[in-house]
Z-matrix of the N, CA and C atoms (Angstrom, degrees):
N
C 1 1.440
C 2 1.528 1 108.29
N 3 1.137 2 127.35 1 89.24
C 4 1.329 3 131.58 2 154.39
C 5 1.085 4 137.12 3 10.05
N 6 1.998 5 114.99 4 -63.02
C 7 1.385 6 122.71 5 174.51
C 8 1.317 7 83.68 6 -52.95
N 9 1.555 8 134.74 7 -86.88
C 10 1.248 9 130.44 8 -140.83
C 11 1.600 10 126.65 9 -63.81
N 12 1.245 11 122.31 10 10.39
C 13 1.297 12 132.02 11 -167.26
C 14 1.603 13 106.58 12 -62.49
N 15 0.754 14 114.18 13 94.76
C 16 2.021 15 112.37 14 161.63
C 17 1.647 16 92.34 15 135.47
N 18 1.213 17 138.11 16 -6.54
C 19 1.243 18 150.61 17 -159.58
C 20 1.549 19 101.76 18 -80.60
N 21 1.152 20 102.87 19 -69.67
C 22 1.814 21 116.42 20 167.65
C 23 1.121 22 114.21 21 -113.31
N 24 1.539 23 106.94 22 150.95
C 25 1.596 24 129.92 23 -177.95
C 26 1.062 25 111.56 24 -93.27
N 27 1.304 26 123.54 25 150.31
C 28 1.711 27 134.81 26 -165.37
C 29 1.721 28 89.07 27 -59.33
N 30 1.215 29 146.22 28 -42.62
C 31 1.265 30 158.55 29 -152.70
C 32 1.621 31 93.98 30 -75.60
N 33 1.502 32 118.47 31 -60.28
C 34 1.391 33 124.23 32 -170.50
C 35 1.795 34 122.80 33 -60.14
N 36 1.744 35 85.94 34 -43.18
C 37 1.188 36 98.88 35 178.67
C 38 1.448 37 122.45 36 -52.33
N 39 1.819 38 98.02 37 -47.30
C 40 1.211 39 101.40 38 -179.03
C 41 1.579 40 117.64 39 -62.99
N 42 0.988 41 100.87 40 -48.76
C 43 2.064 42 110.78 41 155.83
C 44 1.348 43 115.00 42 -9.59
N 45 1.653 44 119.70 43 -74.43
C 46 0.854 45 117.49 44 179.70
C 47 1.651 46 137.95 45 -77.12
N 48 1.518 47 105.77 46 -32.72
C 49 1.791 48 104.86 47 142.87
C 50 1.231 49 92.49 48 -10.55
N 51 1.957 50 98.92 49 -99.03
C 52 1.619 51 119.11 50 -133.45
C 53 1.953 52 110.14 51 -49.84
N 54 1.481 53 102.65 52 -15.23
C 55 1.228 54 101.59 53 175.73
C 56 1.463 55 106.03 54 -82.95
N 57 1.116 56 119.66 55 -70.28
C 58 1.590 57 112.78 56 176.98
C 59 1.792 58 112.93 57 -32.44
N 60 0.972 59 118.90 58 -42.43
C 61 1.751 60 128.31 59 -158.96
C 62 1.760 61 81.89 60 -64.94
N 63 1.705 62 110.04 61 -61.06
C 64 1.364 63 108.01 62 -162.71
C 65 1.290 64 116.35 63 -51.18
N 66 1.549 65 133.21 64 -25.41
C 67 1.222 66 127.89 65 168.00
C 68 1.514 67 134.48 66 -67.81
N 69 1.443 68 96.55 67 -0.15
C 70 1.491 69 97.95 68 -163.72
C 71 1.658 70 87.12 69 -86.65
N 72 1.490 71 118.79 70 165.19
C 73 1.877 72 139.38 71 152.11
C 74 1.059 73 96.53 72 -35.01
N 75 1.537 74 112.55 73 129.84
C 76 1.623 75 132.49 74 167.93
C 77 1.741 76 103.14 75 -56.12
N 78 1.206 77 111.69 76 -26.58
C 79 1.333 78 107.28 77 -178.07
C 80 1.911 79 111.63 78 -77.57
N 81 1.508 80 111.59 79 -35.33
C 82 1.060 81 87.63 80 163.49
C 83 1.793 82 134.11 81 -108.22
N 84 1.022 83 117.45 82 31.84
C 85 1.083 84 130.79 83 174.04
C 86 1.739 85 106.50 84 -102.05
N 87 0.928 86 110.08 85 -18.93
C 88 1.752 87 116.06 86 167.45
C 89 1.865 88 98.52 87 -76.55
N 90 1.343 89 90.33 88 -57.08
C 91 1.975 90 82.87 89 177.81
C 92 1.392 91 121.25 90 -63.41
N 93 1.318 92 126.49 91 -28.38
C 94 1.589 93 127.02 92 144.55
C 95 1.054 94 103.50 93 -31.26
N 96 1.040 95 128.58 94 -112.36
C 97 1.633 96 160.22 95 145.54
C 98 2.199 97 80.90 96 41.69
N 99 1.048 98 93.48 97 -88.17
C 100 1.540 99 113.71 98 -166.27
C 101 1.424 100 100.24 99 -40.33
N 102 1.617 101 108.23 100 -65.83
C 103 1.327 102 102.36 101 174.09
C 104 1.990 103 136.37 102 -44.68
N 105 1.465 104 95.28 103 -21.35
C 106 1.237 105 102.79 104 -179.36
C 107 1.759 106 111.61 105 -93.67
N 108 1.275 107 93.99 106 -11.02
C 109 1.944 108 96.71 107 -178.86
C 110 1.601 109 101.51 108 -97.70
N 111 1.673 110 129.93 109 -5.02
C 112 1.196 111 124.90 110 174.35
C 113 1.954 112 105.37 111 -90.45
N 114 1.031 113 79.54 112 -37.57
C 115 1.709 114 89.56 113 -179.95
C 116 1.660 115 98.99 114 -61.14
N 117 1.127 116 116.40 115 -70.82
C 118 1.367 117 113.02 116 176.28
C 119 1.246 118 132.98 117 -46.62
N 120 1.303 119 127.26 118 -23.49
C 121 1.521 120 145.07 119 159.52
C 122 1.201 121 98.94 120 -63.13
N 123 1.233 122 131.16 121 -52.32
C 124 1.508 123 135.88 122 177.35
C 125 1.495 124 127.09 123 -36.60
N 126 1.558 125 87.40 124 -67.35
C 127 1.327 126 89.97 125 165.95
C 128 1.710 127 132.20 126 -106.13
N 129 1.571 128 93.96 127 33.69
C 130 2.017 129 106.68 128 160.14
C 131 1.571 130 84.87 129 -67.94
N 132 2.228 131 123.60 130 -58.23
C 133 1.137 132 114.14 131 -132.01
C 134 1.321 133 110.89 132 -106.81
N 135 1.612 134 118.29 133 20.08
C 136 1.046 135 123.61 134 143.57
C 137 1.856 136 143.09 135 -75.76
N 138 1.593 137 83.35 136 -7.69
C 139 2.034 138 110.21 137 -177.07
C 140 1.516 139 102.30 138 -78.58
């Protein structure tokens, strides 16, 4: 997001993800989780 550019650091940002993520249901943070290791398989076998 533009407006906010220089505001937070790639470091902070990530900060705050991992805080938001941690609040979510263990149930869906496993389906994250999954969703992000299919995507990534995806694109190993598109290289």
């Amino acid at each position: 997001m533009p407006a906010f550019e220089g505001v937070l650091t790639d470091k902070e940002i990530v900060a705050v993800l991992s805080f938001i993520k941690a609040q979510w249901p263990e149930q869906v943070r496993q389906r994250h989780d999954e969703m992000n290791r299919r995507f990534q398989q995806r694109q190993e076998a598109a290289e």
